[in-house]
C-alpha positions as CSV (number, residue, x, y, z in Angstrom):
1,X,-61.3,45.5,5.7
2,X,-57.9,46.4,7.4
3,X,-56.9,42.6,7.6
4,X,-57.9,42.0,3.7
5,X,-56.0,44.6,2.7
6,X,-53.0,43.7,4.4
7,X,-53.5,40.5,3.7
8,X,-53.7,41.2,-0.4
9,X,-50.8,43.3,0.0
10,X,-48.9,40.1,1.4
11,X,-49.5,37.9,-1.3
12,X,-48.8,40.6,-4.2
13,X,-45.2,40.8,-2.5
14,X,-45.2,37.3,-2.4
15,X,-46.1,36.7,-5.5
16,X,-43.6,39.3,-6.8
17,X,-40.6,38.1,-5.2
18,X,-41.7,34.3,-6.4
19,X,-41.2,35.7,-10.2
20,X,-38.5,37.9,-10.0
21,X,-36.2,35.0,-7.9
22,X,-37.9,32.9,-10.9
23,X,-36.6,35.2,-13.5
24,X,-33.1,35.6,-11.7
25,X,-32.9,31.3,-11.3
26,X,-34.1,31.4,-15.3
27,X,-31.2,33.5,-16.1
28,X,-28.4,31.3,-13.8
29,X,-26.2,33.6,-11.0
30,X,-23.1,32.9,-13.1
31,X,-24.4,33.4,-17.2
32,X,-21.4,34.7,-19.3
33,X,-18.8,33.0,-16.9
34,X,-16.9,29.5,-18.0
35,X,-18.2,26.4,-16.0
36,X,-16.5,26.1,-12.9
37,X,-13.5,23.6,-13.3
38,X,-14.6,19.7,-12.9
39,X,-12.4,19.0,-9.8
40,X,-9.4,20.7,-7.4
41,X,-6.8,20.2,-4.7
42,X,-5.9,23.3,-3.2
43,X,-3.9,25.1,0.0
44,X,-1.1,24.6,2.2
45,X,-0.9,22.8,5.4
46,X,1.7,21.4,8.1
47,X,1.1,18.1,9.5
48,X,1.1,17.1,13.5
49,X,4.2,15.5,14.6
50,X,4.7,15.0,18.7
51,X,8.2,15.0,17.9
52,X,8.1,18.5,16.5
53,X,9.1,17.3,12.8
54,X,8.7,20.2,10.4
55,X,6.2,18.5,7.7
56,X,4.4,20.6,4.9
57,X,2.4,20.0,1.9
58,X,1.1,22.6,-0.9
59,X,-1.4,21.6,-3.6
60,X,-2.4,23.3,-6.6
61,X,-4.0,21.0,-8.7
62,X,-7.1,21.5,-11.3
63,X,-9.3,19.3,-13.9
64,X,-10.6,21.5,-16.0
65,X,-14.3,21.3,-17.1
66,X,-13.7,20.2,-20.7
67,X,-11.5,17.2,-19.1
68,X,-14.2,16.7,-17.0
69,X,-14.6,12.6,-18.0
70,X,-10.7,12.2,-17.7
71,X,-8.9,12.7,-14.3
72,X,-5.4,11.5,-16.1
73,X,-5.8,14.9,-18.0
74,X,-5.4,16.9,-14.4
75,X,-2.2,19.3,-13.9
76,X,-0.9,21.8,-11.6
77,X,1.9,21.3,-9.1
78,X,2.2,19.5,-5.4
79,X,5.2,20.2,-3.1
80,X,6.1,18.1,0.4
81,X,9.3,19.1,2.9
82,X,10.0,16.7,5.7
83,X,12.7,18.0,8.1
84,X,13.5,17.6,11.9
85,X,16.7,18.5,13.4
86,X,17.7,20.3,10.0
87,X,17.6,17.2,8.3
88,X,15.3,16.2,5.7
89,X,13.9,16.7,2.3
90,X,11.6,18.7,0.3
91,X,10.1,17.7,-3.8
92,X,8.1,19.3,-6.2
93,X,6.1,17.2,-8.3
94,X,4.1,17.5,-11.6
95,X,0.3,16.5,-11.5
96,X,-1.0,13.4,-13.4
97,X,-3.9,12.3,-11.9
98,X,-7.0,14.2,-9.7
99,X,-9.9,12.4,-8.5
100,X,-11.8,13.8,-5.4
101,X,-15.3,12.5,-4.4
102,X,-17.5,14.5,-1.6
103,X,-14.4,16.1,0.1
104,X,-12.0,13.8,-0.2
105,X,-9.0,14.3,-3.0
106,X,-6.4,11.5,-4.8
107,X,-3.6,13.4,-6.5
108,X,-0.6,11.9,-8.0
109,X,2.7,13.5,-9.9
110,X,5.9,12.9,-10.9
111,X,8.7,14.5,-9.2
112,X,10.5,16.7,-11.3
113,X,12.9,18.5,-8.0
114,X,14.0,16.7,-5.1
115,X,17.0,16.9,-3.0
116,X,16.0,13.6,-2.0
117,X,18.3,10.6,-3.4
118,X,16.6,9.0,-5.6
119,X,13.4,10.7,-5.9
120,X,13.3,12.8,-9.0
121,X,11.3,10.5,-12.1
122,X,9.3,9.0,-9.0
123,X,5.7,8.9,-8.9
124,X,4.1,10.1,-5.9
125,X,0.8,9.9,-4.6
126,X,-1.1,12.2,-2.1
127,X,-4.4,11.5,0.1
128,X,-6.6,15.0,1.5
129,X,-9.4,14.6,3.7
130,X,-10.9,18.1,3.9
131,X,-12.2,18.6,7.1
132,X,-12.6,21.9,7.5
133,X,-10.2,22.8,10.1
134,X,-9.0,19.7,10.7
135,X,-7.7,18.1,7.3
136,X,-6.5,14.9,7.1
137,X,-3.4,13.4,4.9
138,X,-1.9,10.5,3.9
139,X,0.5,9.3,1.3
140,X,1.7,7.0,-0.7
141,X,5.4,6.1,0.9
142,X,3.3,5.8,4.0
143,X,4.4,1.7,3.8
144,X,7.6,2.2,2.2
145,X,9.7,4.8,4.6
146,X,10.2,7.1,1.5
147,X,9.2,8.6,-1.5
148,X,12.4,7.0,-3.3
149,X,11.6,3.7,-2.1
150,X,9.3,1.1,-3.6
151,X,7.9,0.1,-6.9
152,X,5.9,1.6,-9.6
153,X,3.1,3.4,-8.5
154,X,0.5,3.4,-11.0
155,X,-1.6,7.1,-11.2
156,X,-4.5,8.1,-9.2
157,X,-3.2,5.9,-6.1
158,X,-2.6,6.7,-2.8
159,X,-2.8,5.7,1.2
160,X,-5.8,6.5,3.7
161,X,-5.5,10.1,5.2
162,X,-4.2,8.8,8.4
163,X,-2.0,12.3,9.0
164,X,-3.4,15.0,11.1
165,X,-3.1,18.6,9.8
166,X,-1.5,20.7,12.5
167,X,-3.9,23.9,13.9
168,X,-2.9,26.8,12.7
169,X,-0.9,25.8,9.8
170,X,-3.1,26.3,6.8
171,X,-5.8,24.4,5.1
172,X,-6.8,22.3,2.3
173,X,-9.8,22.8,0.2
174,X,-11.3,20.0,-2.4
175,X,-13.2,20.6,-5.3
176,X,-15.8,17.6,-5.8
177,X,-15.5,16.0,-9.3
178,X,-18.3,15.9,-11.0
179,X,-18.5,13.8,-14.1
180,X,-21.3,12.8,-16.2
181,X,-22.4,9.4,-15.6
């Protein structure tokens, strides 16, 4: 008697929790909030140099959901410094492009600062691998020396993420795009 009893009083909790977390799923975790946006690039990192250059990136780049289908209509800023020996550069360039797929990121701008030569009215484009902890980088000028060098890049374009984050410098974080196929 003692065993059915506890056994019915099982299934009645069971079957309680099935409908209420079926009620809760029914009503969505997130119901009055706007969709989350289609696709991001965010954080700040330093990349690994053995010669001890000084190397930062900063992304803050978003496709918003109702641009979902169109990664051209992506915005937000991206800024890169280079310096070693107190030389160097830094630029700050407007978003044009965002794809990302799984966690991996393509964003491109157009600088609009620079104290490099050159570089202002450029296109740019930036890799992220987000790793977790250990992010990965790449970018365009990777073949050409410098962001002021080279031809046209055309948007959404970029290099493998052959850079290594550095520990302790920050982190990356990708938002997957999502768009309806």
């Amino acid at each position: 008697m003692k065993r059915r009893t506890t056994t019915a009083a099982l299934c009645a909790a069971l079957l309680l929790t099935a409908v209420t977390t079926g009620a809760a799923v029914a009503t969505g975790p997130h119901e009055g909030q706007p969709p989350r946006e289609a696709a991001a690039l965010t954080g700040t990192a330093g990349l690994y140099r053995s010669a001890g250059d000084d190397i930062t990136f900063a992304f803050d780049a978003h496709l918003a959901a109702e641009h979902r289908d169109d990664p051209l209509e992506a915005t937000g800023t991206f800024e890169f410094s280079h310096y070693l020996n107190g030389e160097g550069a830094r630029a700050k360039a407007e978003v044009d492009c965002l794809i990302t797929g799984g966690d991996v990121a393509v964003v491109t701008g157009v600088v609009t600062d620079s104290d490099l030569p050159g570089a202002e009215g450029r296109r740019v484009g930036v890799t992220v691998h987000d790793l977790g902890r250990h992010d990965r980088l790449g970018y365009s000028w990777a073949a050409t020396g410098s962001p002021a060098q080279g031809g046209e890049l055309p948007r959404c374009v970029s290099s493998a993420p052959f850079e290594k984050v550095a520990r302790g410098t920050g982190d990356f974080r990708v938002v997957p795009w999502q768009p309806r196929l």
